[in-house]
C-alpha positions in Angstrom: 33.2 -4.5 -2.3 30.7 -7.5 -1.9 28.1 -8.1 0.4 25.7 -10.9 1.7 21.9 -8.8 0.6 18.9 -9.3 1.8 15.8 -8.3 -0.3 13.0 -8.2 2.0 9.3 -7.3 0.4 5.9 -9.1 0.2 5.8 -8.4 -3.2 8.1 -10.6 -5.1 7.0 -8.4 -8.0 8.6 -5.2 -6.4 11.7 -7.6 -4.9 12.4 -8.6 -8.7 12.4 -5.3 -10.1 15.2 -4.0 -7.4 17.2 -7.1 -8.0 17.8 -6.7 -11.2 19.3 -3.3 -10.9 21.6 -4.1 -7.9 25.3 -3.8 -9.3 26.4 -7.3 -9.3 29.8 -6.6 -8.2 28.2 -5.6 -4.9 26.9 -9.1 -4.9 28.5 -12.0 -2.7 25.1 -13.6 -2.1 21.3 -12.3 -2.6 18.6 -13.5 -0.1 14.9 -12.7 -0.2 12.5 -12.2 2.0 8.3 -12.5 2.1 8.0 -10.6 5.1 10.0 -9.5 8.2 10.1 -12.2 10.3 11.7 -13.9 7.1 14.3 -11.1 6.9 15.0 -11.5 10.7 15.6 -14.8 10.7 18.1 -14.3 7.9 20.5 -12.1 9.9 20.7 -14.2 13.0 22.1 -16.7 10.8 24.6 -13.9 9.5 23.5 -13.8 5.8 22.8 -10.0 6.1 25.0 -7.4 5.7 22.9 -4.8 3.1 19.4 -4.8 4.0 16.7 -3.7 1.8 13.5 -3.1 3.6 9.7 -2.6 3.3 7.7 -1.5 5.7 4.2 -2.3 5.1 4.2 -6.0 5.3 2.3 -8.9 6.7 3.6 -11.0 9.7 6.7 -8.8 11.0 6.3 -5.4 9.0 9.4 -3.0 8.7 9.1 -0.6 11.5 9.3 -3.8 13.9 12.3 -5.1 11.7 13.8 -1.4 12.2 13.0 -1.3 16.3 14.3 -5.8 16.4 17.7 -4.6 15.0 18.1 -1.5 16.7 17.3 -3.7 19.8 19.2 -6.2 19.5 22.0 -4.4 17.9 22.3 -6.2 14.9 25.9 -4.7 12.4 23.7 -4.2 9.1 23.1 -1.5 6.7 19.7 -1.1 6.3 17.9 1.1 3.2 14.3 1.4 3.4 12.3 1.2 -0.2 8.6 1.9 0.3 5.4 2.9 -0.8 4.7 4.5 2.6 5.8 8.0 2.1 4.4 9.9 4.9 6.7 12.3 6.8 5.7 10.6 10.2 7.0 7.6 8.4 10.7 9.1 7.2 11.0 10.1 10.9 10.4 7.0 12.5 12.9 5.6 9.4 15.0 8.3 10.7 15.3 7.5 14.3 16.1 3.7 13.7 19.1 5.0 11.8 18.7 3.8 8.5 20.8 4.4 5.3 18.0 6.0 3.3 14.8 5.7 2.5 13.3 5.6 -1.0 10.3 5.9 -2.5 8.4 3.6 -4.4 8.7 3.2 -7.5 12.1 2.4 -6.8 14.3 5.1 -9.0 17.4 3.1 -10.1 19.6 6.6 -10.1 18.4 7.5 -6.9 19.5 4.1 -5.7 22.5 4.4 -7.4 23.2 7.6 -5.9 22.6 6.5 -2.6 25.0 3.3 -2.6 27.8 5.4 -3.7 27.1 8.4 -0.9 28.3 5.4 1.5 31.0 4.0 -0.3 29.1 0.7 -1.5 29.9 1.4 -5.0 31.9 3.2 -7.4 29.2 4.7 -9.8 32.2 4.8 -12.4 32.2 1.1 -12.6 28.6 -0.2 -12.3 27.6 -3.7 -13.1 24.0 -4.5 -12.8 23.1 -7.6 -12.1 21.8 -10.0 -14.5 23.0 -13.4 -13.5 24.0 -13.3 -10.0 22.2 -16.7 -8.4 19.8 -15.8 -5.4 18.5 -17.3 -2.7 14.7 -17.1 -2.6 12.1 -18.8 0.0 9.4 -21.4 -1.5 6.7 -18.6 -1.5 3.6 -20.0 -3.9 3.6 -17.2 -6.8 0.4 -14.8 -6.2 -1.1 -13.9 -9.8 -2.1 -10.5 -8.5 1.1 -9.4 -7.0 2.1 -7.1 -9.5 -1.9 -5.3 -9.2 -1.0 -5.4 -5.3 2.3 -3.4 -5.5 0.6 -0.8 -7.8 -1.9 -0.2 -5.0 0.3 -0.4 -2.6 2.0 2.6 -4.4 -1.1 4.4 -4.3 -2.7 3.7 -1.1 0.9 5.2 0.2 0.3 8.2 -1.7 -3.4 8.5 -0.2 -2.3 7.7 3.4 0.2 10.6 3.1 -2.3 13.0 1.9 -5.0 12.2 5.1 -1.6 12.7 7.6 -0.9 15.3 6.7 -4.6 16.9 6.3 -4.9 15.2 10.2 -1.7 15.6 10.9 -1.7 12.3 12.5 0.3 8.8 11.7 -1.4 6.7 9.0 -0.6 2.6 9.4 -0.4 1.5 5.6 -3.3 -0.6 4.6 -2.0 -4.4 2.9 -4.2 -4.4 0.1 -6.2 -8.2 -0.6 -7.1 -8.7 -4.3 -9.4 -11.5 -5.4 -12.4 -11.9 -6.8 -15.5 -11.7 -5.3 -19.0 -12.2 -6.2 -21.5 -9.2 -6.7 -23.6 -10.6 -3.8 -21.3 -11.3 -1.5 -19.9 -7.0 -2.0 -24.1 -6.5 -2.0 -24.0 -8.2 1.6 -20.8 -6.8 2.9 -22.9 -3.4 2.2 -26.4 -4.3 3.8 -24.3 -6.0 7.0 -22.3 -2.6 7.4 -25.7 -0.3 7.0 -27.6 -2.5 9.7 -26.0 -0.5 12.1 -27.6 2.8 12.4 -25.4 5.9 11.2 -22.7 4.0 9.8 -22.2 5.4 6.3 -21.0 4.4 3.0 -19.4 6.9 0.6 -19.7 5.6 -3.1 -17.5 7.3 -5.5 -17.7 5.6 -9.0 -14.3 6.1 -11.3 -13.9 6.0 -15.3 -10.6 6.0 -17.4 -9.9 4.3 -20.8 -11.4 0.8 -21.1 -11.5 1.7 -16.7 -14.5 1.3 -15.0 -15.3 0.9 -11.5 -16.5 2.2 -7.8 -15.0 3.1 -4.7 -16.4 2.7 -1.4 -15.4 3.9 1.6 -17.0 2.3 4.7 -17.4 5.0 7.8 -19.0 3.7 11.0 -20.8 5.9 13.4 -18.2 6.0 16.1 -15.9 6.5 14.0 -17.4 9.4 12.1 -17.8 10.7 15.8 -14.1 10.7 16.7 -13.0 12.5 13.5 -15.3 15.0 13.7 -14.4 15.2 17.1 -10.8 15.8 16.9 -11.9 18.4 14.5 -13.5 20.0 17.1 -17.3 19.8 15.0 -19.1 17.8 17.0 -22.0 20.4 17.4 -21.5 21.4 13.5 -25.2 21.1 11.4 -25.4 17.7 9.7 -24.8 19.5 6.3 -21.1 20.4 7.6 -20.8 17.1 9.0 -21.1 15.0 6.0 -18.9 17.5 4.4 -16.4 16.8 6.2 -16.4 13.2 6.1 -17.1 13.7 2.3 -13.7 15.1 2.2 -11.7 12.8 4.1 -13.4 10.2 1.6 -12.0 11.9 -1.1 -8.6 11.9 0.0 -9.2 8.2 0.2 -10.5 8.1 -2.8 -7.6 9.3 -4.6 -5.6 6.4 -4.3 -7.8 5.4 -7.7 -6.1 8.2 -9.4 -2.8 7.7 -8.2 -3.2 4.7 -10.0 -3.5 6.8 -13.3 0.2 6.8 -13.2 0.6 3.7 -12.5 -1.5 2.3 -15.7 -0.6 4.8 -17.6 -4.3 5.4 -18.1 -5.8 9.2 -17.4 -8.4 8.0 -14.9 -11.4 10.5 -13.0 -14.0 10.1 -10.1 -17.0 11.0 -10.6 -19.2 13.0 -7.7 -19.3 10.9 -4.7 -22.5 9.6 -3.3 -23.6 9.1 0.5 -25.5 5.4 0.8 -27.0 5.3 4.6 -29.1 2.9 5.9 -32.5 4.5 4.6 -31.5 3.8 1.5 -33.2 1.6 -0.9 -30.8 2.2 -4.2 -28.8 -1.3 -3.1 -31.8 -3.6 -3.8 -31.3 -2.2 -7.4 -27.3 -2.6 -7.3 -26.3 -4.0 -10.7 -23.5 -5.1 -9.1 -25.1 -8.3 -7.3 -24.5 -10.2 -10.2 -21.2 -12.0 -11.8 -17.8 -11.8 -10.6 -15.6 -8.4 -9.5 -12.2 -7.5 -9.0 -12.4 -6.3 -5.9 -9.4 -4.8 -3.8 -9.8 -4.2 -0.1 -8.0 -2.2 1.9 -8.2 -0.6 5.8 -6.6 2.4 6.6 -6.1 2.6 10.2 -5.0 6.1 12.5 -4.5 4.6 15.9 -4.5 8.0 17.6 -8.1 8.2 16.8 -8.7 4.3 17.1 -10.1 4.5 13.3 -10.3 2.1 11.0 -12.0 2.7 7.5 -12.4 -0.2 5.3 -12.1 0.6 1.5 -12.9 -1.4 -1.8 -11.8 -0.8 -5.3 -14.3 -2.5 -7.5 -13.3 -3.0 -11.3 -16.2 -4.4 -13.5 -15.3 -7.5 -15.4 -14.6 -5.8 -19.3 -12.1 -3.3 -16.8 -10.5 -6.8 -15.5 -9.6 -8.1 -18.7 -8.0 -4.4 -19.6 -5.7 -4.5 -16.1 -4.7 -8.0 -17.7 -3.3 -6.4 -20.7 -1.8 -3.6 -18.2 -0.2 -5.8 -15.5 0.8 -9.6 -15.3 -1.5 -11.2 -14.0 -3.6 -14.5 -15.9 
């Protein structure tokens, strides 16, 4: 059996890696995808009859790829591979009647194991493909897209760990990667603190040739509405910041998810609360020279939160992640 596939993924990074273990003989053309819009467009013109489907993506993400087909009831397969791994997540999946959904890192057996459940292959006479030509848009190539997929990965593995600690649905943060000047992180820090009882939890990290901070930016309201919904409104200020402490933390742990993904042992040091009486940021070392800074915003719309969060890497860390990953 051959069919028309659709790859669809933000990441041409994670697109490349399932393409080249998709039996070829299940190959009668290969179409990628940037985003889901992309993907849509693709099976109205009838190129689609295996879909492979992220969720968290720019533009048109998954979910509204899932609810467009269901709605407009579009005859294609669909298997979900993503880094979003919350249970809220598989049951939306669920409900949308997709194949299967896989984690990321995409596990090649699993896949396998999946393809042949339906009948899509015979896993007695696999061919992966190696040559099979494929049809891919004019995206321009993104040096950090390999870094991006990484903490996609983790930031999936975080977002699962605060739903199910709030039981609530987590929307998947797109991380942004680029380098940023120590001033401008230094300003994005003083413009947050201006407002009075908005919060910044500092967390620095440290692994082999890996150094950097995490911050986690909490603003008053919505500090308010999570200790709220845990009912500890009228809790003493100590038990407060505990608790937003350890919802930071949870956050925080997408840095050592990323452990596995580097293949680095990597640990947090003891978190830090920076508030707006603060003076320690006029002596921030890191207003100087260039970071790697990756930015992320985990949103839970049932408390209408949204928690920005950088990963900063010092520069002698940047030139180690270029040894790790691809990017130039």
């Amino acid at each position: 059996m051959s069919l028309n596939i659709i790859v669809c993924d933000d990441s041409k990074f994670a697109r490349n890696q399932l393409i080249r273990v998709i039996p070829k003989n299940l190959i009668a053309n290969l179409y990628q995808a940037n985003n889901g819009l992309e993907a849509m467009n693709l099976l109205h013109e009838g190129k689609g009859n295996l879909l492979f489907l992220d969720l968290t993506m720019p533009v048109m993400d998954g979910y509204q790829v899932l609810a467009a087909i269901k709605k407009e009831n579009i005859d294609v397969l669909t298997i979900v591979i993503s880094g979003d791994i919350q249970l809220q997540a598989q049951k939306i999946i669920a409900s949308y009647n997709a194949l299967a959904f896989l984690k990321k890192p995409l596990d090649k057996d699993e896949l396998y194991e999946v393809l042949e459940k339906y009948g899509l292959i015979d896993n007695d006479n696999i061919n992966e493909n190696e040559t099979t030509k494929t049809y891919a848009n004019n995206e321009q190539n993104d040096k950090f897209d390999e870094l991006k997929e990484k903490i996609n990965i983790s930031a999936g593995i975080a977002a699962s760990k605060i739903g199910d600690f709030l039981n609530l649905f987590v929307n998947m943060p797109i991380p942004k990667v680029r380098i940023k000047k120590g001033m401008e992180i230094y300003d994005d820090m003083n413009n947050w603190l201006n407002d009075e009882g908005n919060v910044i939890i500092s967390q620095g990290f440290i692994g082999l040739d890996i150094l950097g901070e995490n911050l986690n930016f909490f603003s008053k309201e919505d500090i308010n509405s999570f200790l709220s919904m845990l009912g500890e409104n009228n809790a003493d200020s100590k038990t407060k910041l505990s608790l937003i402490m350890e919802l930071s933390g949870l956050l925080s742990g997408s840095v050592i998810c990323l452990s596995k993904q580097f293949n680095v042992d990597i640990k947090l040091n003891h978190p830090v609360v920076i508030k707006n009486a603060d003076n320690n940021l006029a002596k921030d070392p890191l207003k100087s020279g260039d970071i790697l800074c990756v930015e992320l915003t985990y949103e839970i719309k049932d408390l209408k939160i949204k928690i920005p969060n950088y990963i900063l890497f010092t520069n002698n860390t940047t030139l180690k992640l270029k040894e790790l990953l691809e990017f130039i």
